[in-house]
C-alpha positions as CSV (number, residue, x, y, z in Angstrom):
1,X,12.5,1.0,13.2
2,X,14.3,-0.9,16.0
3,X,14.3,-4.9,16.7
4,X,12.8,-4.5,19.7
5,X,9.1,-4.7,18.2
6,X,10.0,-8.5,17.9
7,X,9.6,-8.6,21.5
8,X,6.8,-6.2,22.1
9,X,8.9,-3.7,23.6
10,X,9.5,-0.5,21.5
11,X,12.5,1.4,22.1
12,X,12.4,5.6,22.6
13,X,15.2,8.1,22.0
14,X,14.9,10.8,25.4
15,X,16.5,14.2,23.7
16,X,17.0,17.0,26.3
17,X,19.8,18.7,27.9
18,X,18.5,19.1,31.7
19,X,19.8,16.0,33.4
20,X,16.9,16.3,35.6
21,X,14.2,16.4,32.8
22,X,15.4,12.6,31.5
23,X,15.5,11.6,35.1
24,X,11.7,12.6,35.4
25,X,11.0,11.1,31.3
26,X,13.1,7.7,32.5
27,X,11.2,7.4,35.8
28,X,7.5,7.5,33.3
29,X,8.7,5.8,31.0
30,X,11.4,2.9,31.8
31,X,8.7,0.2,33.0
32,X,7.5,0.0,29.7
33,X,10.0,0.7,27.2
34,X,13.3,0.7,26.1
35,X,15.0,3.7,26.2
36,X,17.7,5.6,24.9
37,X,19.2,8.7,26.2
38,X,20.6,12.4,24.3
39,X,21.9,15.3,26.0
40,X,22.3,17.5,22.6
41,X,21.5,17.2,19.3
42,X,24.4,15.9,17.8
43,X,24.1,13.1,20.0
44,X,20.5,12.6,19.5
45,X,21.0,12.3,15.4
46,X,23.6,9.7,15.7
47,X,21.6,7.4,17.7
48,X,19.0,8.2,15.8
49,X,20.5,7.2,12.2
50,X,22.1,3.9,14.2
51,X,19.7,2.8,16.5
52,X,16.3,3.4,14.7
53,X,13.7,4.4,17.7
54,X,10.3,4.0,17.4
55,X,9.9,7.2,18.6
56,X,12.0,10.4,19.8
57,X,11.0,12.8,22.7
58,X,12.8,15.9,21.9
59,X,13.6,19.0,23.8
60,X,14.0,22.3,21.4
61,X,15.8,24.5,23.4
62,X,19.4,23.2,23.6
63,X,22.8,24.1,23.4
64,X,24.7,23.5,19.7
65,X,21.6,21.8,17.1
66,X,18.2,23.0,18.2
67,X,15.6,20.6,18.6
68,X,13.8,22.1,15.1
69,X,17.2,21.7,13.9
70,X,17.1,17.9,14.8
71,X,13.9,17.3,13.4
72,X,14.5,18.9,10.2
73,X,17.5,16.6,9.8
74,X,15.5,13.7,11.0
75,X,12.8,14.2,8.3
76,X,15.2,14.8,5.7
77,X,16.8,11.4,5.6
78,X,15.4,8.9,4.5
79,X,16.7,5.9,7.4
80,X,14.8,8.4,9.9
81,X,12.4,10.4,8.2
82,X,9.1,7.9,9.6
83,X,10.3,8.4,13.4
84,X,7.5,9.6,14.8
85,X,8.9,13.1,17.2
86,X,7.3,14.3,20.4
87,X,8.6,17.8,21.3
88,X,8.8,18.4,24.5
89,X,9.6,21.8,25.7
90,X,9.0,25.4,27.7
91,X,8.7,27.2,24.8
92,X,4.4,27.5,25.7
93,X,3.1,30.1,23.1
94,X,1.2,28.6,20.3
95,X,3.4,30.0,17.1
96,X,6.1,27.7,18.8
97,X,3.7,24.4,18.9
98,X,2.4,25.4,15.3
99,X,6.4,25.7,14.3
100,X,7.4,22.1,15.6
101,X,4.3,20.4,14.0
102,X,4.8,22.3,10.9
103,X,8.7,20.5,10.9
104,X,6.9,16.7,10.9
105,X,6.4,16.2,14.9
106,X,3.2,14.2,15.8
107,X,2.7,16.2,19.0
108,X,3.8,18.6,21.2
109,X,3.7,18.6,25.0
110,X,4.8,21.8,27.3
111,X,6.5,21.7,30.8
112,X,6.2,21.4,32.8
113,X,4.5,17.8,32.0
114,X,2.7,15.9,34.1
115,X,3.9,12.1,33.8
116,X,0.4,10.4,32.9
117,X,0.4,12.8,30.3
118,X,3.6,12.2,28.6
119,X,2.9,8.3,29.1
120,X,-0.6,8.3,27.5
121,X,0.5,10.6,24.7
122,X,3.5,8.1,23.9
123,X,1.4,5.0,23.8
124,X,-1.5,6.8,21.5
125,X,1.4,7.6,18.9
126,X,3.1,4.1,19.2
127,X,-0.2,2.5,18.3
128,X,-0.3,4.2,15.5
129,X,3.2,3.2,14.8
130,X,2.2,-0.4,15.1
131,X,-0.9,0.3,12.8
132,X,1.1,1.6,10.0
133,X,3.5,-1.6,10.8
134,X,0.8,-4.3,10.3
135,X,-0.7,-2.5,7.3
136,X,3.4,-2.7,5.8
137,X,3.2,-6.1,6.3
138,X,0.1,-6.8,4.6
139,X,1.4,-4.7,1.6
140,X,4.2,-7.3,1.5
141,X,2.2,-10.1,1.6
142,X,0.1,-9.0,-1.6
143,X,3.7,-8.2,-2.9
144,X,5.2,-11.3,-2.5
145,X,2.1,-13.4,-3.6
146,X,1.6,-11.1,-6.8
147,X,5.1,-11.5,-7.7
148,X,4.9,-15.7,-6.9
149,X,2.0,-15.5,-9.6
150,X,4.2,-13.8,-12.2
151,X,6.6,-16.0,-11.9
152,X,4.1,-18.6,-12.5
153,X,2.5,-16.8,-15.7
154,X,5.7,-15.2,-17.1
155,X,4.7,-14.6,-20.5
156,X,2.5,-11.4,-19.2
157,X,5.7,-9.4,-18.4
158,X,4.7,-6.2,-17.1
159,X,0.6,-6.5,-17.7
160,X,0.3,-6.7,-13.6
161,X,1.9,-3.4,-13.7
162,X,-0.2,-1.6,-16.0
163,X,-3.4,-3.3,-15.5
164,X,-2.9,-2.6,-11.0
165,X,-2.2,1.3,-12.2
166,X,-5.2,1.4,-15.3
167,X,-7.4,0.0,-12.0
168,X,-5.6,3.0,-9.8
169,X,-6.8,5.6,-12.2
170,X,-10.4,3.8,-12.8
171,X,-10.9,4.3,-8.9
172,X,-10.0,7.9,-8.9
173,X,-12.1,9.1,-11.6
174,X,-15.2,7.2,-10.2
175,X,-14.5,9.3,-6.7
176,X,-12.6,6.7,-4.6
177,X,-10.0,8.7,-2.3
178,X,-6.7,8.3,-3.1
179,X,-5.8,6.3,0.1
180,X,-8.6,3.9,-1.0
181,X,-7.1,3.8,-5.0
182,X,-4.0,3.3,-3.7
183,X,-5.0,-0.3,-2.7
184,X,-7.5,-1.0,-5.2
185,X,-3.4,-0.4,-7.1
186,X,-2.1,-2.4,-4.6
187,X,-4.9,-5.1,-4.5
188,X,-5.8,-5.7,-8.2
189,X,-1.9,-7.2,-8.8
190,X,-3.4,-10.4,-6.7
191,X,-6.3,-10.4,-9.4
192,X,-4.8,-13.9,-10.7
193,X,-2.2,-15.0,-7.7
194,X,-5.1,-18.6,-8.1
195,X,-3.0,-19.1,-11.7
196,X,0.1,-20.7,-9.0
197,X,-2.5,-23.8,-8.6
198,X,-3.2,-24.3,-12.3
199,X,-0.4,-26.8,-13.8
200,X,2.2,-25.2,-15.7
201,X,1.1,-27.5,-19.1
202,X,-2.5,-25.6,-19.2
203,X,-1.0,-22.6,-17.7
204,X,1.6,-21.7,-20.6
205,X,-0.1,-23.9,-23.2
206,X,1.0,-21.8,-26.9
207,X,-2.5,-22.1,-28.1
208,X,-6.1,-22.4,-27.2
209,X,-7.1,-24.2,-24.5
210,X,-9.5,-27.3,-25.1
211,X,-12.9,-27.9,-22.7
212,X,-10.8,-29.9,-20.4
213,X,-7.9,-27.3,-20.0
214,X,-10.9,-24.5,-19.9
215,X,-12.7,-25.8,-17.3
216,X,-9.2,-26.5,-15.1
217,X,-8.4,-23.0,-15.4
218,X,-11.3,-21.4,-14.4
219,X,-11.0,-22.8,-11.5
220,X,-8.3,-20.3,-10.8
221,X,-10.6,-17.6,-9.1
222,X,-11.5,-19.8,-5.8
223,X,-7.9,-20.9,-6.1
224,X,-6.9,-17.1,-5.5
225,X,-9.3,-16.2,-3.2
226,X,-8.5,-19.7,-0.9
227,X,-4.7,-18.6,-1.2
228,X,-5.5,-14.8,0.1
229,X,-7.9,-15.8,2.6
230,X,-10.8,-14.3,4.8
231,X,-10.2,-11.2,6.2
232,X,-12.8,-8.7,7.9
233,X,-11.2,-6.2,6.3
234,X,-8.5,-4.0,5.0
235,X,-6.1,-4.8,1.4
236,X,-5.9,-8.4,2.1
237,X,-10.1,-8.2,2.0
238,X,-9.9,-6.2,-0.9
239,X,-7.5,-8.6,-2.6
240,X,-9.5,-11.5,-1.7
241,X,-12.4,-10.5,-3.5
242,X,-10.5,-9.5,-6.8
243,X,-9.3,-12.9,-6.9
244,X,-12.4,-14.4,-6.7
245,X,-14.8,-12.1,-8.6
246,X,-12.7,-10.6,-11.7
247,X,-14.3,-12.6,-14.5
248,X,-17.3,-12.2,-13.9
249,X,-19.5,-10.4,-16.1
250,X,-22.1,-7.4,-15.8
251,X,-24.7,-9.9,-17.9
252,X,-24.1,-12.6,-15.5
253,X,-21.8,-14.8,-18.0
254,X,-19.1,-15.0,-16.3
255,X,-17.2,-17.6,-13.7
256,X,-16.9,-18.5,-11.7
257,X,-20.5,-17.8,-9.5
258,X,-22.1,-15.9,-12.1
259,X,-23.0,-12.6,-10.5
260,X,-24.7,-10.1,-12.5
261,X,-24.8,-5.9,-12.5
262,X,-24.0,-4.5,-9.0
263,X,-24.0,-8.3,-7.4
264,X,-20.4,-7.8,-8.5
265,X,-18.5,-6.1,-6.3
266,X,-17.5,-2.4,-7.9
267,X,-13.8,-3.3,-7.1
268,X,-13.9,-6.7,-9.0
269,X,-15.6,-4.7,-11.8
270,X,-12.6,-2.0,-12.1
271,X,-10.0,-4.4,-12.1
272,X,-12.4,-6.5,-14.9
273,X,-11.9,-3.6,-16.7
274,X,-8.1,-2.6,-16.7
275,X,-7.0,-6.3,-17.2
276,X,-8.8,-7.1,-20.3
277,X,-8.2,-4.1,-22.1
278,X,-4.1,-4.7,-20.9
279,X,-4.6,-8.3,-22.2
280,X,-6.0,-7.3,-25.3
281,X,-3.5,-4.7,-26.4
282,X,-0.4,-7.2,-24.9
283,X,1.6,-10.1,-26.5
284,X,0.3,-13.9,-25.0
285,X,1.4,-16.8,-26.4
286,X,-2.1,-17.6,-28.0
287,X,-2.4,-14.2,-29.7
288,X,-0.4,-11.2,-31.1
289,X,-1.5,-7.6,-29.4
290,X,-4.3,-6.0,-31.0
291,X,-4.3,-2.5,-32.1
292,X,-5.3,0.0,-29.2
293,X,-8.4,1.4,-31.6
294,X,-9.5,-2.7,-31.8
295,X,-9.3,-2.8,-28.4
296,X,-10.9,0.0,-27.4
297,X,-14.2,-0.4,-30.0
298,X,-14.0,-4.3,-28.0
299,X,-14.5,-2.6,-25.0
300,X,-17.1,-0.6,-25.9
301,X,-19.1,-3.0,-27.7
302,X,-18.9,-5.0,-23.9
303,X,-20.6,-2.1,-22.5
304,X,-23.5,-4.0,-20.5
305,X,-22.4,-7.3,-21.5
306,X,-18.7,-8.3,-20.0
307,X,-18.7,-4.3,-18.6
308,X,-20.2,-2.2,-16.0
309,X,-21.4,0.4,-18.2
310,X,-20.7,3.1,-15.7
311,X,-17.0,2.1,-15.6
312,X,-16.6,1.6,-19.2
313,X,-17.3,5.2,-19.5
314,X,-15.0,6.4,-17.1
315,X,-12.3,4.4,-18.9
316,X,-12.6,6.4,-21.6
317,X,-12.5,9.8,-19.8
318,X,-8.9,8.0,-18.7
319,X,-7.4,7.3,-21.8
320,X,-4.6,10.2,-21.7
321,X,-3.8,8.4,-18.4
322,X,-3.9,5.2,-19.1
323,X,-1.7,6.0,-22.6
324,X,0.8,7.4,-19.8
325,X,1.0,3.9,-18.3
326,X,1.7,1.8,-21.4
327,X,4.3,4.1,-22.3
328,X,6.1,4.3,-18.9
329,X,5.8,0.5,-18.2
330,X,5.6,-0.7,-22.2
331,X,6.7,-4.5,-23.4
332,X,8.8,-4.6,-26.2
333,X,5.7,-6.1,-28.4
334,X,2.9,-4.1,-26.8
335,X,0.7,-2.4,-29.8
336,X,0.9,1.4,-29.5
């Protein structure tokens, strides 16, 4: 999108070949946005591609590229295809409305429009566009910080990979929505971003750690969780308690707080899950990979213990699945 959310004032493209009809949209609109201006389609694509609005108001009926012409080309590439479009026409009957919004347009507004109309419907759809912006920014975040923590524990190589997707699929198969797996996926790679405060001489040690060492990594949880930070809610929430809560153990042996059974929160328990299993079966420089079979009777045998029995189970309906994932995103030394 265009620069000009830096400054809080979003810029629109005004697509329409009636010189009177952008005189009416400029007068409604001008006050509180940046505008652009199209008289055809042609036009209207090339600003489009080069200027990046935040949102297009587009006329169908036009001389040359029809307005369903321009939005099929606007949807179809991918520098314009998330530009939210408006259409804005005569063309009243309802097969026409069902045609645009069937093309990717947001909305659909007949003349002729009342100004308070066109204004209101703008500013509902540019919220959403600044919705969708902060949640892309969050996404980073947890990118960037997952992908600080990597570099900090190298010697995993792709085990955030596998271990955030294993977590995807645990999610669906218990009944989460796919917009909610989707950043369990995204959250559980923050699972150990706390590892970037433990010192690099514990932290890539080629053995076992002694009590000293132990107790100095475990501290890594509240680490990860101080990093992420409170939030009321959304992925950066859902992060934040990953961090915190993914060694802890259905018995109530785990770290760093203890919790026991359904005190743990059932996201913290999924990612438990997926990241033990990918630690087992992976290369660390204090073990060689175990066999999938060894890992798998492990897991099973920490079925009540270290596991939520109810998610143990699911792993196992997921094992086609989760095969799929080692093989797309294997390390060279990964046990098959």
């Amino acid at each position: 999108m265009s620069d000009s959310r830096q400054n809080e004032r979003f810029t629109l493209l005004l697509v329409d070949d009636e010189p009177i009809n952008l005189q009416v949209l400029r007068h409604s609109l001008q006050e509180q946005y940046r505008l652009l201006f199209a008289k055809d389609g042609v036009a209207a694509l090339s600003l489009a591609a080069n200027e990046r609005p935040d949102l297009i108001l587009l006329d169908i009926m036009m001389p040359g590229i029809s307005g369903y012409e321009v939005c099929e080309a606007l949807k179809r590439s991918p520098d314009t295809e998330d530009i939210p479009v408006i259409f804005v026409s005569a063309m009243a009957d309802a097969k026409d409305e069902f045609r645009g919004l069937e093309l990717g347009a947001v909305d659909y507004i007949t003349k002729p429009f009342h100004p308070q109309i066109v204004q209101a419907r703008v500013k509902t759809h540019l919220s959403l566009v600044r919705a969708k912006d902060v949640q892309r920014t969050r996404l980073q975040i947890v990118q960037c910080l997952g992908a600080a923590a990597e570099y900090k524990d190298n010697e995993t190589g792709l085990h955030v990979v596998r271990m955030s997707h294993f977590s995807r699929l645990l999610a669906l198969e218990l009944g989460y929505s796919e917009e909610k797996a989707d950043d369990i996926l995204h959250a559980s790679a923050m699972h150990d971003v706390g590892k970037i405060g433990i010192p690099d001489a514990i932290l890539q040690k080629p053995g076992k750690l002694d009590d000293d060492e132990w107790q100095v990594m475990r501290t890594h949880p509240q680490i990860g969780a101080k990093i992420i930070g409170e939030h009321e809610n959304g992925l950066l929430q859902l992060a934040a308690i990953v961090a915190l809560n993914h060694h802890e153990k259905w018995d109530g042996s785990g770290y760093p707080r203890g919790l026991v059974g359904e005190d743990i929160p059932e996201i913290a328990r999924i990612v438990a899950v997926a990241d033990v299993f990918d630690a087992l079966t992976s290369v660390r420089p204090y073990k060689p990979a175990w066999p999938i079979a060894d890992a798998l009777a492990h897991m099973q045998a920490q079925s009540g213990k270290h596991f939520d029995p109810n998610i143990i189970a699911a792993f196992m309906r997921c094992l086609p699945q989760v095969e799929e994932v080692r093989q797309r995103w294997a390390d060279e030394n990964v046990a098959i």
